[in-house]
DRENFI-456529 format. One record per residue (C-alpha): x, y, z; residue in three letters. Coordinates in steps of 0.1 Angstrom, whole numbers, plus 2048, in hexadecimal, padded with zeros to 3 digits. Layout:
BEGIN
XYZALA
...
This chain:
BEGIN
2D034461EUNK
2C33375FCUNK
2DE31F5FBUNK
2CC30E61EUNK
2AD311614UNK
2B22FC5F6UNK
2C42E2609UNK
2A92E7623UNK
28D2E1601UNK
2A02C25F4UNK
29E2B3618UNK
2802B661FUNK
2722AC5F7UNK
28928D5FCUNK
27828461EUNK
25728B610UNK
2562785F3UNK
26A258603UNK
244244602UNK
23A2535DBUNK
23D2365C5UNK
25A23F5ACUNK
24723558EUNK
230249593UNK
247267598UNK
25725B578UNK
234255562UNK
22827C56EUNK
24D28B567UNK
25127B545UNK
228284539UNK
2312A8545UNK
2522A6532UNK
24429A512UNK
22C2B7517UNK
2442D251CUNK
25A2C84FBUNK
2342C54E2UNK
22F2EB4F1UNK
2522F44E1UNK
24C2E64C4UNK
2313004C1UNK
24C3174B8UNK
250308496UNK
22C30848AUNK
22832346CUNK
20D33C46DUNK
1FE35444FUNK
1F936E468UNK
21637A485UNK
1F638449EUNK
1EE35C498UNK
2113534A3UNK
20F36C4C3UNK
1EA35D4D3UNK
1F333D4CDUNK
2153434DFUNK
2053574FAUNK
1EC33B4FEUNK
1FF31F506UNK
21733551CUNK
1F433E52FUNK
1F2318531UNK
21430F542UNK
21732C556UNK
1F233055FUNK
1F330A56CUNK
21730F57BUNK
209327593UNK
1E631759BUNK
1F62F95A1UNK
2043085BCUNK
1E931F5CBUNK
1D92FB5CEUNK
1F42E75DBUNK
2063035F2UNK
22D2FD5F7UNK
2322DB603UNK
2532E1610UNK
26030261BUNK
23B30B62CUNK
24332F63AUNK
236325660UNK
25930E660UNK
26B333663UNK
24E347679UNK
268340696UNK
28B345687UNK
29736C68CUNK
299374665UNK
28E394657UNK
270394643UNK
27939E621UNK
29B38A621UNK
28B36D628UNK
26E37560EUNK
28937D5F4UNK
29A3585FAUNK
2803475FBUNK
2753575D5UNK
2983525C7UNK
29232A5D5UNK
27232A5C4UNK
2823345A2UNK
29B3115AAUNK
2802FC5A9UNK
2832E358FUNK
2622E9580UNK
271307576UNK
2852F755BUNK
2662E454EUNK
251307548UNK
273315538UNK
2732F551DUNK
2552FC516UNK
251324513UNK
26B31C4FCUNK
25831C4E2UNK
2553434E1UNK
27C3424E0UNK
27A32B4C2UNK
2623434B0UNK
27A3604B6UNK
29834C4A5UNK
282345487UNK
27236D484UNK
28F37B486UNK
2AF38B49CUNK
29E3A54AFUNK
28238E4B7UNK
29F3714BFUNK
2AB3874DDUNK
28C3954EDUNK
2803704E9UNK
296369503UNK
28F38351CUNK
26F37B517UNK
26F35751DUNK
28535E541UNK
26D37C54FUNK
252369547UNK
25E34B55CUNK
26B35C576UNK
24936F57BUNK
23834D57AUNK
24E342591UNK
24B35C5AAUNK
22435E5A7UNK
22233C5ACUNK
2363425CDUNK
21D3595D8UNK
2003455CEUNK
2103285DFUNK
20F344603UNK
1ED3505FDUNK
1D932F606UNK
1E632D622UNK
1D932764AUNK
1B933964FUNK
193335651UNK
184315641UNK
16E32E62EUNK
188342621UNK
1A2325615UNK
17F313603UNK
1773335F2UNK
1993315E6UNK
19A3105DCUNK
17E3155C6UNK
18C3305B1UNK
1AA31E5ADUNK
19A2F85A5UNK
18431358EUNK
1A332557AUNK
1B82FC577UNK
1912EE56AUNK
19830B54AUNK
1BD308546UNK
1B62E1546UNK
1992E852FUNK
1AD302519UNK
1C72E5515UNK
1B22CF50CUNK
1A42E34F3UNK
1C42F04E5UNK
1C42E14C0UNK
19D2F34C0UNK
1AB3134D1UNK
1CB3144BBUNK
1B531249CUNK
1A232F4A3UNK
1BA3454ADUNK
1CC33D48BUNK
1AC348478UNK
1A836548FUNK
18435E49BUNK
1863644BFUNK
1923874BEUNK
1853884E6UNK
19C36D4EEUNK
1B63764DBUNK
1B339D4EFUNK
1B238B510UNK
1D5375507UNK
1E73934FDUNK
1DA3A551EUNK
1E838C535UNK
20738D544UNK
20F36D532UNK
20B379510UNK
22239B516UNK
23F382509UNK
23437D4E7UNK
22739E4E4UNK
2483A94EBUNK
2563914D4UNK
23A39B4B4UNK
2463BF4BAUNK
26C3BB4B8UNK
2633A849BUNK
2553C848DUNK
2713DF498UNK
2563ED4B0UNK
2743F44CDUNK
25A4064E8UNK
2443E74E0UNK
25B3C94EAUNK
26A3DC507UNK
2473EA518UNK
2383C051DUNK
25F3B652BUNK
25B3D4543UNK
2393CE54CUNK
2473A7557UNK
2633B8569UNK
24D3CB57AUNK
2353B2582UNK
24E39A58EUNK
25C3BA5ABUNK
2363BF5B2UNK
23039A5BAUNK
2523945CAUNK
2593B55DDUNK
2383BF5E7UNK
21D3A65E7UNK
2313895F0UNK
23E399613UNK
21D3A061AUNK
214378619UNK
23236C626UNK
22B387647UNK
20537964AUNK
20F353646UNK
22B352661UNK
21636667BUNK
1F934F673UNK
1D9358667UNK
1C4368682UNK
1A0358685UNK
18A37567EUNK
16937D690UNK
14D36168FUNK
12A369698UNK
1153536B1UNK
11932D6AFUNK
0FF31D69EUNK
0F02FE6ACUNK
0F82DD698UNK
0D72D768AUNK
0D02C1673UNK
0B52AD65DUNK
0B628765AUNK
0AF28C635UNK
0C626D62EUNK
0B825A64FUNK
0C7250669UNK
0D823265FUNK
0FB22965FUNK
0FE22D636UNK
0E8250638UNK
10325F653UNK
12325563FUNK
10E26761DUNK
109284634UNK
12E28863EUNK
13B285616UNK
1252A0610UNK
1342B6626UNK
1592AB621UNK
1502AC5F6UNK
14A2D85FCUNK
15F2D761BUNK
1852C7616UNK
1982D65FBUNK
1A52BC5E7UNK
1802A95E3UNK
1732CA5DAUNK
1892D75C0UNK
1872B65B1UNK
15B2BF5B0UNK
1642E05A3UNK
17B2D6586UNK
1632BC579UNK
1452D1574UNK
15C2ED564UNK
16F2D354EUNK
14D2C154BUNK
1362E353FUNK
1532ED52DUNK
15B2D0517UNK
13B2D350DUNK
1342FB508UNK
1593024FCUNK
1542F44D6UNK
1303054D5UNK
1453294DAUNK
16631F4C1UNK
1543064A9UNK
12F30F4A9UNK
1292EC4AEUNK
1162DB4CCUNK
11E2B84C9UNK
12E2B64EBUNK
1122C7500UNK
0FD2AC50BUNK
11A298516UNK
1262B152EUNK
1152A2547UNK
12627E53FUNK
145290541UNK
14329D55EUNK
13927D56CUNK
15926D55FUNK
16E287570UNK
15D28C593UNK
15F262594UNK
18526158EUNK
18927C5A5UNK
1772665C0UNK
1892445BAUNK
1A324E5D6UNK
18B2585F4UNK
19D245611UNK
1BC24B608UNK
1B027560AUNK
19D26C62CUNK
1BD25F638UNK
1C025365EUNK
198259662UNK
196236651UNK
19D22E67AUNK
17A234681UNK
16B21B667UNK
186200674UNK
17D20669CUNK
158200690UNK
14E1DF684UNK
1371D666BUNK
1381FB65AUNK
1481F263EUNK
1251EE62CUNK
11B20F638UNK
13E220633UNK
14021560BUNK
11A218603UNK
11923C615UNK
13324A604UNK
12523B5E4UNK
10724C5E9UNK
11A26E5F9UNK
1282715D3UNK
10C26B5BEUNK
0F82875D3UNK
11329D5CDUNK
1172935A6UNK
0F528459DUNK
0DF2A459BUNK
0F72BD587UNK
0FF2A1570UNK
0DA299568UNK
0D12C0568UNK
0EF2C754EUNK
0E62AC536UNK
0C22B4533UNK
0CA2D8534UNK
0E82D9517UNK
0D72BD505UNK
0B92D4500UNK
0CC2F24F9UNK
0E22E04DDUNK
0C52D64C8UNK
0D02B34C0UNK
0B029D4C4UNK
0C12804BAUNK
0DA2814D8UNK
0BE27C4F6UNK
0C725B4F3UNK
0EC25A4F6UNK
0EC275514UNK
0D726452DUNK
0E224251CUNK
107249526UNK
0FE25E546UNK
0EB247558UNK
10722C54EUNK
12324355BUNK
11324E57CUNK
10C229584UNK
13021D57BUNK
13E23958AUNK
12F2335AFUNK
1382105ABUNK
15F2195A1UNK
1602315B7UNK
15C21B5D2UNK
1731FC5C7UNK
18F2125BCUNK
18F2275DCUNK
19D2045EDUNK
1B31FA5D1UNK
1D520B5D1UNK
1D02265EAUNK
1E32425EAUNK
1E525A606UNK
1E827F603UNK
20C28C60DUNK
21A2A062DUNK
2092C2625UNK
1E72B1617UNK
1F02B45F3UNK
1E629A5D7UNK
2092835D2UNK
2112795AAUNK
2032585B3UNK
1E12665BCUNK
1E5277598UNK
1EE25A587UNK
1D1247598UNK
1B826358EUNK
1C225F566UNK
1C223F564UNK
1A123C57AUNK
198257556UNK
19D23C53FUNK
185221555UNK
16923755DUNK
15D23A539UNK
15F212534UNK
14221054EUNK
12A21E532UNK
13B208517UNK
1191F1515UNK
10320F50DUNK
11D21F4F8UNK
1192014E4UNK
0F41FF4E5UNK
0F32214D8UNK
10C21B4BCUNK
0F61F94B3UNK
0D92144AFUNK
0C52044D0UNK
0BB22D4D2UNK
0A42324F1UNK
0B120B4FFUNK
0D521A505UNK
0C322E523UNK
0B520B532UNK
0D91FB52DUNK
0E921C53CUNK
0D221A55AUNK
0D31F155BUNK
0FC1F0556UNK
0FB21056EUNK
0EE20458CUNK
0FB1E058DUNK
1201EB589UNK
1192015A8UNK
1091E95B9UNK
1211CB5B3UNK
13E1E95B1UNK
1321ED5D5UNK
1331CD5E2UNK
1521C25D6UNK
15E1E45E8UNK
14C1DB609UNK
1611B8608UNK
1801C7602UNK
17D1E261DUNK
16E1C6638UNK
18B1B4631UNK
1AC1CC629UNK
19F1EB640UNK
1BD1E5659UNK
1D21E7639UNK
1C820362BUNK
1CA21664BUNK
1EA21064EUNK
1F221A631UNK
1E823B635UNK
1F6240654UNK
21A23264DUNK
23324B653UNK
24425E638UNK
């Protein structure tokens, strides 16, 4: 059976991805390789202390295997979805056992495996006892991620809007801190080297993800109950996830989630408090699709995580708040790259703004405004909040000076780059590596937009950087805007087509 489902998985892959621009696929692929192979070389870095080597180890295993499996609580399994089988007369746990030992094929697999590799390395260098149970260790730990991730992949699955948006928060919540934690790694490393997060350093060890180089630091030691307890406790954990809990999912997901009991219907009342024009009802539908649809939302959630974080994160491992009252900005930045893609996640609902002419005002300026609602407020609130708390006097200027530059560029690029290059989800709703690619590049734009104040701030214009932010600001997303509106009036039949060209 595994050998069919395979086949079954490289079918359907190769069908699905027939319309994903290969350079794309090829850009993602090679920035994840080259990211894998600087994780190994972690393995070589020296370190005074052995409980230095083993959080630092366990941290960036956290990283890969934590982000392996929230990857795909997001995303779900884009091929072999479990309802495809609800019909076919297999028994339960066969079929849940095939399915895991297809999981553990996958080729991202081998990518996680490069780069745990690094507490292999470390075992070579510490010594022969370590050497072996580096290995074990590397293998259980990812076959465990692979098999969580399996079961992560199950759990989002059909069921109450509620329910799969509660879920999508927690896991847009746990990538925002992996991302972060990344990020931060040089920062992170440093500290763990000199031993002055002894909290985080407990919580890495604690993990699954850290039993490996535990394992490893006590073979290294000749401490034999000590490296074979953490390899048992992944074996164990890996039967847990695969024998028990993942049964369980796969039973719920082919039988279909069951609506459960609602209460009365409640009338669809609502205020005009955007008016009752054109522009004010397409704002009022982005605010409910930016907290409703998954992929917008987790998008919202990871930029005021990343965003507060950036910012908060030295202020806890440095003692310094220099980043603080830019969190705001940085959030900004993030939640606008995010957004640069919003027909292609609408998809074939673009069909509404083609069958009604003249909307195209209404339709860009709407969901312009829709945005900065949604971003506007938290941003402004988080600036003057953190840029009171970090003491700096001095940096008023720059905070709302870049802000109010970055939240007008923003709803201007937003807008344009929506309608340039658009890239529809794929077959199960997921973001394609083109939408990626778009999104980090879109990174690298978003900031230019407050390039004039930044400027004006370095030419010591102090308090004049906020007038250029808010002058620079709103005429990008005004002009922004109406380049958008022209493009859309004139390449809507386009774009609808390309998102509903078949696969």
């Amino acid at each position: 059976m595994v050998r069919v489902l395979i086949g079954l998985r490289r079918a359907i892959a190769r069908h699905q991805l027939t319309g994903t621009s290969t350079a794309a696929v090829a850009v993602t692929g090679a920035l994840v390789l080259v990211t894998a192979v600087g994780t190994l070389l972690t393995g070589w870095l020296s370190f005074r202390r052995e409980a230095a080597a083993t959080d630092v180890l366990a941290l960036v295993s956290l990283l890969w295997i934590g982000g392996r499996v929230t990857q795909s609580a997001l995303a779900g399994e884009p091929f072999l979805r479990p309802e495809l089988f609800s019909l076919l007369p297999l028994p339960r746990r066969r079929l849940a056992w095939s399915l895991v030992l297809t999981g553990l094929l996958d080729p991202v697999n081998l990518l996680v495996l490069l780069a745990l590799s690094a507490v292999l390395v470390h075992g070579l260098r510490v010594g022969p006892a370590a050497a072996v149970t580096s290995v074990f260790a590397v293998l259980l730990t990812v076959i465990a991620g692979s098999v969580l991730a399996t079961v992560a992949a199950g759990v989002l699955g059909p069921g109450s809007r509620r329910g799969r948006d509660a879920g999508t928060v927690i896991v847009a919540a746990a990538i925002s801190l992996l991302a972060m934690a990344g990020t931060m790694l040089p920062v992170l490393v440093s500290a763990l080297r000199r031993q002055s997060l002894p909290g985080l350093s407990w919580l890495l060890r604690l993990l699954p993800t850290g039993w490996g180089p535990v394992a490893v630091a006590a073979a290294a030691h000749g401490h034999v109950a000590g490296a074979l307890l953490p390899l048992l406790g992944l074996v164990l954990l890996t039967g847990l996830a695969g024998g028990l809990l993942w049964p369980a999912v796969l039973g719920r997901r082919m039988a279909g989630a069951q609506p459960g009991r609602r209460g009365p219907a409640r009338r669809a009342r609502q205020r005009a408090v955007l008016g009752r024009s054109a522009t004010g009802a397409v704002a009022a539908k982005e605010l409910r699709l930016w907290l409703r649809e998954p992929v917008r939302l987790s998008c919202l959630v990871i930029s005021v995580v990343v965003g507060a974080g950036t910012g908060v994160l030295p202020r806890l491992t440095a003692g310094t708040g220099l980043l603080l009252p830019f969190a705001g900005t940085i959030t900004v930045v993030i939640a606008a790259a995010c957004a640069c893609n919003l027909y292609g996640n609408d998809g074939s609902s673009v069909w509404l703004t083609v069958m009604s002419p003249g909307s195209a005002r209404a339709d860009v300026r709407g969901r312009q405004l829709g945005w900065l609602i949604v971003v506007g407020p938290y941003a402004v609130a988080a600036t003057v909040i953190l840029t009171a708390i970090s003491g700096q006097p001095r940096a008023w200027p720059w905070a709302l000076g870049l802000l109010t530059a970055a939240l007008g560029g923003g709803a201007g690029l937003l807008a344009i780059g929506s309608l340039v290059s658009v890239q529809p989800l794929d077959a199960a709703g997921n973001p394609t590596p083109a939408w990626s690619l778009k999104v980090h590049v879109a990174l690298v734009v978003v900031p230019l937009t407050a390039l004039p104040a930044a400027l004006v701030l370095v030419a010591g214009g102090g308090w004049l950087a906020v007038l250029t932010g808010v002058l620079t600001g709103g005429a990008l997303g005004v002009w922004l805007g109406r380049l958008a509106v022209t493009r859309l009036a004139h390449h809507q039949v386009s774009v609808l087509r390309t998102l509903t060209r078949p696969a």
